[in-house]
C-alpha positions as a Markdown table, in Angstrom:
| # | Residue | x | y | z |
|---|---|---|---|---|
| 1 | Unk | -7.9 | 6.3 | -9.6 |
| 2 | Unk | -7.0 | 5.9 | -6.0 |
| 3 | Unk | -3.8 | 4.0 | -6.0 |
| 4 | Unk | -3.2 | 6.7 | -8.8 |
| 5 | Unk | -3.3 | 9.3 | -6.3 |
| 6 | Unk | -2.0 | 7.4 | -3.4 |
| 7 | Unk | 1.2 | 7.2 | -5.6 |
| 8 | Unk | 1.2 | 10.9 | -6.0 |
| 9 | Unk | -0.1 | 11.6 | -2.6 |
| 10 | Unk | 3.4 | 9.3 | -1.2 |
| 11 | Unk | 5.6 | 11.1 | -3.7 |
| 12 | Unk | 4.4 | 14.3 | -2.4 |
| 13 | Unk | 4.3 | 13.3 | 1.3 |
| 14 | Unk | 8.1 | 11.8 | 1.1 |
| 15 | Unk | 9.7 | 14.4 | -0.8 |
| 16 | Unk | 8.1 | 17.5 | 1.4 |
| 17 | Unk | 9.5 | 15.2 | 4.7 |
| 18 | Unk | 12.7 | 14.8 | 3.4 |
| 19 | Unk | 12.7 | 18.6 | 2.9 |
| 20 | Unk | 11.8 | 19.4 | 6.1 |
| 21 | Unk | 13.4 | 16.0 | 7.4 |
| 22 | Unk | 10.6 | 15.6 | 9.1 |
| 23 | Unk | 10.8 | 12.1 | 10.0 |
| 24 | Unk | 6.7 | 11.6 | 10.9 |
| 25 | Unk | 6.2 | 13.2 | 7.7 |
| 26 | Unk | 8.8 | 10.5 | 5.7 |
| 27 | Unk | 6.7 | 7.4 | 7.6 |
| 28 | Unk | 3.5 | 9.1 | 6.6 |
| 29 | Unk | 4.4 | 8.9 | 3.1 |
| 30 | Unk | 5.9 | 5.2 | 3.7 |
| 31 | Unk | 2.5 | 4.0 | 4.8 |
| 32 | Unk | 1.1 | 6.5 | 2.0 |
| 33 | Unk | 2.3 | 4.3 | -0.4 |
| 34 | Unk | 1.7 | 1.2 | 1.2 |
| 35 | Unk | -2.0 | 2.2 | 0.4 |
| 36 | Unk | -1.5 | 2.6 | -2.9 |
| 37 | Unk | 0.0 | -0.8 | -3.3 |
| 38 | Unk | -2.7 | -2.1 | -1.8 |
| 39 | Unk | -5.2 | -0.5 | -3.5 |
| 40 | Unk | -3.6 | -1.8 | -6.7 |
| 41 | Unk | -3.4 | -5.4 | -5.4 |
| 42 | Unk | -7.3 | -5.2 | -4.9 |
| 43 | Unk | -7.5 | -3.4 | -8.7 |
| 44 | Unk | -5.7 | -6.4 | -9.8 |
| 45 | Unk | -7.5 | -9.1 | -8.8 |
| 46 | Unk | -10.7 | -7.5 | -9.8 |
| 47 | Unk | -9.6 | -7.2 | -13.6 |
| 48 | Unk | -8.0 | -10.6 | -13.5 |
| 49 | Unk | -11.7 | -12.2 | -12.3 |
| 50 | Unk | -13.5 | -9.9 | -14.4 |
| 51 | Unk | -11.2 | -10.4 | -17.4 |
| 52 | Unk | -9.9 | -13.5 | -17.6 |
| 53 | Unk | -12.2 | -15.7 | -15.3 |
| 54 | Unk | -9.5 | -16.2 | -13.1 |
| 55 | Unk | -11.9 | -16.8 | -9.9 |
| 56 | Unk | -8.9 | -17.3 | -7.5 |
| 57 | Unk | -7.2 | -13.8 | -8.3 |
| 58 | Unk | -9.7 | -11.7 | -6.3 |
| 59 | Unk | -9.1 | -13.7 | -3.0 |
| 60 | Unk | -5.5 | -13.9 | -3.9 |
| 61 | Unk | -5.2 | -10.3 | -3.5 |
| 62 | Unk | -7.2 | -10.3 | 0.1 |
| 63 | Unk | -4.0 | -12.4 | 0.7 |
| 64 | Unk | -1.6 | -9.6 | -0.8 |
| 65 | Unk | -4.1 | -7.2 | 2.3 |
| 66 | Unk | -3.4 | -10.0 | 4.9 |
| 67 | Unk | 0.2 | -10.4 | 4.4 |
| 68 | Unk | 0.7 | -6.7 | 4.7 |
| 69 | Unk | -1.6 | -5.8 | 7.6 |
| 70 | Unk | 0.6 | -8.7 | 9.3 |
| 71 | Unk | 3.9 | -7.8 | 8.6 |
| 72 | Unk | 3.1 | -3.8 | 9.3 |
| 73 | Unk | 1.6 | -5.1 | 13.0 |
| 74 | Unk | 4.5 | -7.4 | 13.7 |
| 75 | Unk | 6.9 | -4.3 | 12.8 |
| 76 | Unk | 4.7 | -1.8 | 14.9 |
| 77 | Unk | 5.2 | -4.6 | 18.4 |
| 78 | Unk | 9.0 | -5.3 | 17.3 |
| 79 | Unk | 9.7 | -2.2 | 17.9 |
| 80 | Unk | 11.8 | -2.2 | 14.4 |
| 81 | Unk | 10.2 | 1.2 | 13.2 |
């Protein structure tokens, strides 16, 4: 249900700043979506270990968290945004 409506919610957020062109608005719906990604990554992994006894999938998708969080910081100190 979340990464249902953080899908929405970055639709929503992206089209209304490109209306407005609005460009905090535009990143907020950028980092929007990047939660909804996420919270699919985590869904993901919990189905996979749940369903298929794939033990490994959960912790995979912590990885998915971890290679995000680090590639978002090393974009925020770049200076790239």
């Amino acid at each position: 249900m979340t990464a249902a409506v953080m899908f929405a919610l970055a639709a929503g957020k992206a089209r209304t700043g490109a209306a407005l062109d609005n460009p905090v608005l535009k990143t907020e719906g950028r980092v929007t979506l990047i939660d909804g990604l996420l919270a699919a990554a985590v869904l993901l992994g919990l189905v996979l270990n749940s369903v298929l006894g794939w033990w490994w999938a959960d912790p995979a998708s912590g990885f998915v968290l971890t290679y995000s969080a680090v590639r978002e910081v090393r974009e925020i100190f770049s200076g790239d945004h």
